[in-house]
Backbone as CSV, one residue per row, in Angstrom:
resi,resn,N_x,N_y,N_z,CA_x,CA_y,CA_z,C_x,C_y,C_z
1,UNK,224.897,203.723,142.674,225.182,204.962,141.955,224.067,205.279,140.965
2,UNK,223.116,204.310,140.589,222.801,204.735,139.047,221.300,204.845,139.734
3,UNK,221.169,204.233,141.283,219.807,205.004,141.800,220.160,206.107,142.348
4,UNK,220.961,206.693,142.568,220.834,208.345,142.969,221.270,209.416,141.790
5,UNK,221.555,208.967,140.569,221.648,209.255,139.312,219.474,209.733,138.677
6,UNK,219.384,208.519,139.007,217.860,208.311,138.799,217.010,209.190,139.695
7,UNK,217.444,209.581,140.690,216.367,210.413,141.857,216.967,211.571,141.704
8,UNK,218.091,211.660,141.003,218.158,213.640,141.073,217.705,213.373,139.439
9,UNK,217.433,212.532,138.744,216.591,213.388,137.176,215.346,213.301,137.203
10,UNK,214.649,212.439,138.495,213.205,212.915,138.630,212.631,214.134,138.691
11,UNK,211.757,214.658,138.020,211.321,215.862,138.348,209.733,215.582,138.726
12,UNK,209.371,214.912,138.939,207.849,214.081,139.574,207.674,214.935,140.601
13,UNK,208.776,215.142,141.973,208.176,215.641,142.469,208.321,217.061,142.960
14,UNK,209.205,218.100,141.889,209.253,219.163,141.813,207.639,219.459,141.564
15,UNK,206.916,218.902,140.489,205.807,219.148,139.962,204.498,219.343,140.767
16,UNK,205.072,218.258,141.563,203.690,217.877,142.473,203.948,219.152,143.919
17,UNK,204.811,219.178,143.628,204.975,220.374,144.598,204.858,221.882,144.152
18,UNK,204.943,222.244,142.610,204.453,223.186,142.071,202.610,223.063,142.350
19,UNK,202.366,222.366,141.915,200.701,221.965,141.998,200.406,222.252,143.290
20,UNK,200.842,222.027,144.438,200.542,222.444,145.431,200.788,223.775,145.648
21,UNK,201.371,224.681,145.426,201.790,225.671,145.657,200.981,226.569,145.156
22,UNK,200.010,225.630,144.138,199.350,226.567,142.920,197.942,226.552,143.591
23,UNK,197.511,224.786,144.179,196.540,225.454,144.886,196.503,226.181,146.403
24,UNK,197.728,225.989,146.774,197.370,226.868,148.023,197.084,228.208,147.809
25,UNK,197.768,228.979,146.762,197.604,229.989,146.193,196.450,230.400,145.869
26,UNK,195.756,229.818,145.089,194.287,229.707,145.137,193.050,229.833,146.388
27,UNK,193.397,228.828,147.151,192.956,228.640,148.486,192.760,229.876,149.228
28,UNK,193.994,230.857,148.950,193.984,232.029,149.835,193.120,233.138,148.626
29,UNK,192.984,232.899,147.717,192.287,233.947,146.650,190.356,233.646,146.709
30,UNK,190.245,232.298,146.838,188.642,231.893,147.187,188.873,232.818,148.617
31,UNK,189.343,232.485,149.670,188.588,233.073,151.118,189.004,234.467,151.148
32,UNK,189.781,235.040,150.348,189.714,236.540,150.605,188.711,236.660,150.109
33,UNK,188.428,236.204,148.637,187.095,236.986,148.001,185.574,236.546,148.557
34,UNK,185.750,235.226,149.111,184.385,235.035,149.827,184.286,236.109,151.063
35,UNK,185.110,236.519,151.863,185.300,237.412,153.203,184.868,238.617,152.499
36,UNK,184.806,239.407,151.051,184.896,240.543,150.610,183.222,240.455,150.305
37,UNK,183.078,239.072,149.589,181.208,239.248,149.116,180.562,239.160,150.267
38,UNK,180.890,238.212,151.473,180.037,238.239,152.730,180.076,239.247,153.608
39,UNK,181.135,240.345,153.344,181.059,241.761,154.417,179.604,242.467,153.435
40,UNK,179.804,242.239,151.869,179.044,242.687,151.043,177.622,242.957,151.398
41,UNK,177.180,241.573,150.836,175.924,241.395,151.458,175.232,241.534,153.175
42,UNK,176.345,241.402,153.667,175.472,241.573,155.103,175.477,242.651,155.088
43,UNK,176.371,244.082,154.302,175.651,245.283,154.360,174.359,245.142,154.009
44,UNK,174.594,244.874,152.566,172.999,245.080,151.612,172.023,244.606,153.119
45,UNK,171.878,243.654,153.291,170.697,242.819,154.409,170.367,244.487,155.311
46,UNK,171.577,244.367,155.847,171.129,245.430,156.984,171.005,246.864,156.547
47,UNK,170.945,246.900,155.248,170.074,248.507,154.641,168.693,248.337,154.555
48,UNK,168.545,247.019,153.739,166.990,246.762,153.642,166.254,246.465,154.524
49,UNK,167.125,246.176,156.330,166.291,246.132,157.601,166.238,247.239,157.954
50,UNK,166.734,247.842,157.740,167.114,249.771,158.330,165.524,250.094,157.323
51,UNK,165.506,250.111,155.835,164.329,250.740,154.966,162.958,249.857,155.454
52,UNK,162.759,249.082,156.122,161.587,248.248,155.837,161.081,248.899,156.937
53,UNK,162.412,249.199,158.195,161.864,249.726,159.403,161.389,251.126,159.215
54,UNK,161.827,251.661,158.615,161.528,252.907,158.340,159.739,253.070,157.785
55,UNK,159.894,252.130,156.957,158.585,252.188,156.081,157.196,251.533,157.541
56,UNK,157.710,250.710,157.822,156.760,250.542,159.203,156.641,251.490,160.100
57,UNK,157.572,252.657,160.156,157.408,253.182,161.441,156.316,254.518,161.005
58,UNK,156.356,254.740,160.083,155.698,255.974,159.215,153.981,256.056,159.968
């Protein structure tokens, strides 16, 4: 009795399961925003191949 007394006042691993929750949460906030800077820049790249060509073709 006084070990299942003892395992429902643990809260150890409510916690550890908040923590997880916190970084998965995270997890999905890094790869959206990396997916948002890398559509980014591969514009930028392919303006300045579009202008360089331009400037060569003159």
């Amino acid at each position: 009795m006084r070990l299942i007394q003892r395992f429902l006042a643990d809260k150890g691993g409510a916690t550890a399961i908040e923590y997880g929750l916190i970084v998965a949460l995270l997890s999905l906030v890094v790869v959206a925003g990396i997916g948002a800077v890398g559509d980014g820049v591969k514009d930028m790249f392919a303006n300045q191949d579009r202008e360089i060509q331009k400037a060569f073709n003159r």
